[in-house]
KOLSE-431085 format. One line per 3 residues: their letters; for each residue x, y, z of C-alpha. Coordinates in pm, 1 decimal, always signed. Each point is the difference from the previous one (the first is absolute). Layout:
N
A) X Y Z ~ ...
This chain:
227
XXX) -519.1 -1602.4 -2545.9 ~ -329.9 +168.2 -59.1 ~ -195.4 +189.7 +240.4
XXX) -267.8 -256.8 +84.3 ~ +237.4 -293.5 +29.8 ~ +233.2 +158.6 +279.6
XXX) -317.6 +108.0 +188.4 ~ -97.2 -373.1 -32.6 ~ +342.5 -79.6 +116.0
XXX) -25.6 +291.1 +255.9 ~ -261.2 -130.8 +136.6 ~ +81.5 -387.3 +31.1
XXX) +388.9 +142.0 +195.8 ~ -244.1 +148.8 +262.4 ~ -212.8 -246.6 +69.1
XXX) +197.9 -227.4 +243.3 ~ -3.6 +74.1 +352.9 ~ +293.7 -95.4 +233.3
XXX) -194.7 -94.9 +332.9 ~ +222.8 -155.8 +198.3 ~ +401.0 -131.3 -45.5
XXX) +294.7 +183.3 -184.0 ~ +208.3 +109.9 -262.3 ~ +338.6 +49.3 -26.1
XXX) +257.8 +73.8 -311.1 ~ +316.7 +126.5 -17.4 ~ -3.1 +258.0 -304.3
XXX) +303.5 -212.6 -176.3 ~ -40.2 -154.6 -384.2 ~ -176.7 -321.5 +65.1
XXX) -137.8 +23.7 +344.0 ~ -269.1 +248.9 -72.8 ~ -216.1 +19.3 -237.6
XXX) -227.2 +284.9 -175.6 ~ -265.3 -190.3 -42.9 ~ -45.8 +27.3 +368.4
XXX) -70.9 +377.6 +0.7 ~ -191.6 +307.0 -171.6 ~ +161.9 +269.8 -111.2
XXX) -197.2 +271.3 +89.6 ~ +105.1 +421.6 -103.8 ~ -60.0 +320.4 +186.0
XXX) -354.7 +184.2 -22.6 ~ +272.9 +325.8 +10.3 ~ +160.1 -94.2 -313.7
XXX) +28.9 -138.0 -346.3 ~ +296.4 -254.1 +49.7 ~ -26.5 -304.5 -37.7
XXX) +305.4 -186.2 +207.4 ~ +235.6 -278.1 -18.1 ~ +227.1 -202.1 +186.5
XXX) +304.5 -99.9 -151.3 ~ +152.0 -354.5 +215.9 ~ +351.9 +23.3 +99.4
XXX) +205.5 -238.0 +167.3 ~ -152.1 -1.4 +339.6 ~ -302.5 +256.3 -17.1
XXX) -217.2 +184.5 -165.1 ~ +44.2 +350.3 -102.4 ~ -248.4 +276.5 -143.9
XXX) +21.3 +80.2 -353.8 ~ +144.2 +394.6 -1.4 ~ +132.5 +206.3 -261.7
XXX) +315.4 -15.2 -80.7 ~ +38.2 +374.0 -102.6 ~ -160.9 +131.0 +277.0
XXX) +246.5 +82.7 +337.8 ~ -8.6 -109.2 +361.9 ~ -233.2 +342.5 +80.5
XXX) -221.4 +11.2 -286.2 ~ -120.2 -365.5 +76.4 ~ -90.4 +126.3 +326.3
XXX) -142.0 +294.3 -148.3 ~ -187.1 +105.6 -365.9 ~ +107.7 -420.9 -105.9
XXX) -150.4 -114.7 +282.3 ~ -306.9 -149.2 -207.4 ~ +314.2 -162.5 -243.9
XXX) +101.0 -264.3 +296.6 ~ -329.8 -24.9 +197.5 ~ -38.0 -440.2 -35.9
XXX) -289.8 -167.7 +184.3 ~ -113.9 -358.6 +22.9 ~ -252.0 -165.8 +272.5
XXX) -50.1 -402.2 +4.6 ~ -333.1 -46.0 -191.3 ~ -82.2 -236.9 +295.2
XXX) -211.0 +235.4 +204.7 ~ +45.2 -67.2 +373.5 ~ -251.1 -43.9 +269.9
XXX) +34.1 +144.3 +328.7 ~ +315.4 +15.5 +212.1 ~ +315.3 -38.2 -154.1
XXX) +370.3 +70.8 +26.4 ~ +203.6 +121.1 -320.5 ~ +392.4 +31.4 +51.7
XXX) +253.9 +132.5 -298.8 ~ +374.6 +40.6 -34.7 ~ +70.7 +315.6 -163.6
XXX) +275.7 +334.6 -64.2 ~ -78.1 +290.5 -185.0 ~ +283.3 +160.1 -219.9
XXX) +24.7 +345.4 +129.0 ~ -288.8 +138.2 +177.8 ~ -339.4 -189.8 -17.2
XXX) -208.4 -152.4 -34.5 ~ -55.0 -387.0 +2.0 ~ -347.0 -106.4 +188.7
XXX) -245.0 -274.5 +62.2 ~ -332.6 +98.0 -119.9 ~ -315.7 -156.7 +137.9
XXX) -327.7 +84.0 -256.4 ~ -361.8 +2.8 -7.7 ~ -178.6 -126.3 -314.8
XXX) +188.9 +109.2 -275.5 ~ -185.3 +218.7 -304.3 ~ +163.6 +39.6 -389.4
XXX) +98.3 +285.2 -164.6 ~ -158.0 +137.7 -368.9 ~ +186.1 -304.1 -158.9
XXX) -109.9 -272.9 +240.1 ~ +348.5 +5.0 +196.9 ~ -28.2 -125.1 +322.5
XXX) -17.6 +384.8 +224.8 ~ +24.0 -20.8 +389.2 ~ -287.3 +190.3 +213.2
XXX) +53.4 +30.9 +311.9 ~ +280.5 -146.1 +160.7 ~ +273.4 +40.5 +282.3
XXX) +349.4 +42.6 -94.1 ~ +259.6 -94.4 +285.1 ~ +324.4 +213.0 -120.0
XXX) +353.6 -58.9 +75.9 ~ +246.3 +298.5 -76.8 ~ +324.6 +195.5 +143.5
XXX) -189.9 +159.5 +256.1 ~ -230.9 -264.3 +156.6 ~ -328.0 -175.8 -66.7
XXX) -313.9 +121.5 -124.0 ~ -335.1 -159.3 -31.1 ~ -206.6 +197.4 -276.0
XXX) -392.2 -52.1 -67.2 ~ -92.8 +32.2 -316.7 ~ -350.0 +74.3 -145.7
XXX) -205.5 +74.9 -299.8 ~ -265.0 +286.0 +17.0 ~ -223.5 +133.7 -290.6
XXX) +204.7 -176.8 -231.5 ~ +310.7 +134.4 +140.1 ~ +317.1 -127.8 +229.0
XXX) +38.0 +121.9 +317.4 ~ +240.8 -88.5 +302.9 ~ +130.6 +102.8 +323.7
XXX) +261.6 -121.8 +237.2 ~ -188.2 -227.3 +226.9 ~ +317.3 -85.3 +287.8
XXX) +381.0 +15.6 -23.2 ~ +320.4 -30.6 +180.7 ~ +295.6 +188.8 -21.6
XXX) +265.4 -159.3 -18.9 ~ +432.8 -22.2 -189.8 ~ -0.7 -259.7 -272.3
XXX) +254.3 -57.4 -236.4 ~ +15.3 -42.7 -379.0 ~ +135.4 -287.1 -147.7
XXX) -82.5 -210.7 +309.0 ~ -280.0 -309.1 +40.6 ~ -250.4 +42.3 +251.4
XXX) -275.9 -217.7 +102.5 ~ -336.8 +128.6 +20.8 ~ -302.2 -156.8 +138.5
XXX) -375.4 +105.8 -2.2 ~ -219.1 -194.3 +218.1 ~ -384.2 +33.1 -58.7
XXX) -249.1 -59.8 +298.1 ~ -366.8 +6.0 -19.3 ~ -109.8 +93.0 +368.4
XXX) -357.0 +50.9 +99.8 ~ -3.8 +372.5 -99.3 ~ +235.7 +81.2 -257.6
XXX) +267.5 -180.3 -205.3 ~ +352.5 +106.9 +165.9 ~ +347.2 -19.6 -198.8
XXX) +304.8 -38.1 +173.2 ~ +334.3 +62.1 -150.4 ~ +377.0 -80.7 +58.2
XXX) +341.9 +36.1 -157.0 ~ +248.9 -80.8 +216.7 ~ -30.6 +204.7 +289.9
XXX) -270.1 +239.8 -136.7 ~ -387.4 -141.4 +123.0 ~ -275.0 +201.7 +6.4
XXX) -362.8 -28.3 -121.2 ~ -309.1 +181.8 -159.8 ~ -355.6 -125.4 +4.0
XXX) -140.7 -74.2 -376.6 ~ -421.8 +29.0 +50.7 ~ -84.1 -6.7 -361.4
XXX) +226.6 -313.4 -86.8 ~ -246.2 -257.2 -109.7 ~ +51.4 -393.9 +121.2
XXX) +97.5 -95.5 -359.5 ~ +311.5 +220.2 -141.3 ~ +285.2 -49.1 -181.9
XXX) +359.2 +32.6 +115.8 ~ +315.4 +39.0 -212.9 ~ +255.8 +223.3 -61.7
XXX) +102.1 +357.5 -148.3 ~ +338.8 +135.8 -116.7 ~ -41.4 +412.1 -71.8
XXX) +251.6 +323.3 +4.4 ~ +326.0 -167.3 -122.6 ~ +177.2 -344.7 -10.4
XXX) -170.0 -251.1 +257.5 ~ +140.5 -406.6 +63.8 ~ -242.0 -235.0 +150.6
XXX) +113.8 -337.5 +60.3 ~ -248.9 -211.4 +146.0 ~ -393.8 -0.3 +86.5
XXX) -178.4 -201.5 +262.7 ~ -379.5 +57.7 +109.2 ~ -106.6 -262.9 +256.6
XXX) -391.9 -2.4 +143.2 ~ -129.5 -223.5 +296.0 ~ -29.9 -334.0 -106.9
XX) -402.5 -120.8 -33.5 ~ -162.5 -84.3 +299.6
């Protein structure tokens, strides 16, 4: 595909806006489908990721040669895979995900702002809010890009024992108050929140598997119904 045919293409994924209903997929061979979604890489790194469908998930593309530590490490880059729907949403919204994570991290739902390219016209996120899952709690990261450059910083976490190997359920709930936008977040007993003030009313929301093998087995993203 040239250049200027998957910026048209680009282009025509973001254009639809999801303003009120839901989707829902479970990330199983024939009841998802990637036509659905953008694939979208880091602004950190080269890779390009992949998902590779087994029988009831999804799992990251990682190297095969690479161990359990260096994935988390100097390969991290190797398994970092990213997708949002290229439905945009508008206002509040809930997004819930079934996940595990391998050995130590890092599964997440990531919620984005409008999305830039990279030299090659690859869809590139800007800034964007990562909600991370891993052995030792849950994080909520804000990424952004300044002077051409990524930058980020831990924006609100929870400590907390989770377990490799084992599905949780994580839910990010969007509100747009009168003063800020506010995200609230929960996985199983863990709940906490962070205030977003930069999130704009349309954004994308999708998912990100980085740092070793992650599973995610199903997606839902519900908004208030029209009024």
């Amino acid at each position: 595909m040239t250049k200027r045919v998957f910026l048209a293409c680009f282009a025509l994924f973001a254009a639809g806006v999801l303003m009120g209903g839901e989707f829902a997929c479970q990330f199983v061979a024939g009841k998802w489908s990637d036509n659905d979604w953008i694939l979208v890489k880091s602004p950190r790194w080269t890779n390009i990721g992949a998902w590779i469908q087994k029988a009831d998930c999804i799992v990251n593309r990682c190297p095969e040669d690479a161990t359990k530590e260096e994935m988390l490490g100097k390969r991290a880059q190797e398994t970092y895979t990213s997708m949002v729907l290229k439905n945009k949403v508008t206002g509040n919204a809930t997004i819930t995900t079934t996940t595990s994570f391998d050995f130590r991290m890092a599964p997440e739902i990531v919620i984005a702002g409008p999305l830039g390219a990279d030299k090659d016209g690859y869809p590139e996120y800007r800034e964007h809010w990562e909600i991370v899952l891993y052995d030792q709690g849950v994080n909520v990261w804000h990424h952004e890009f300044r002077d051409g450059k990524p930058f980020w910083r831990k924006a609100a976490f929870v400590n907390a024992t989770l377990e490799p190997g084992k599905k949780y359920t994580m839910t990010a709930k969007i509100q747009f108050t009168q003063k800020v936008p506010i995200l609230e977040v929960s996985c199983g007993d863990i709940c906490f929140g962070c205030m977003l003030p930069t999130l704009p009313t349309e954004y994308y929301a999708g998912i990100t598997a980085c740092e070793g093998l992650n599973s995610f087995y199903d997606f839902k993203l519900s908004t208030p119904d029209k009024k």
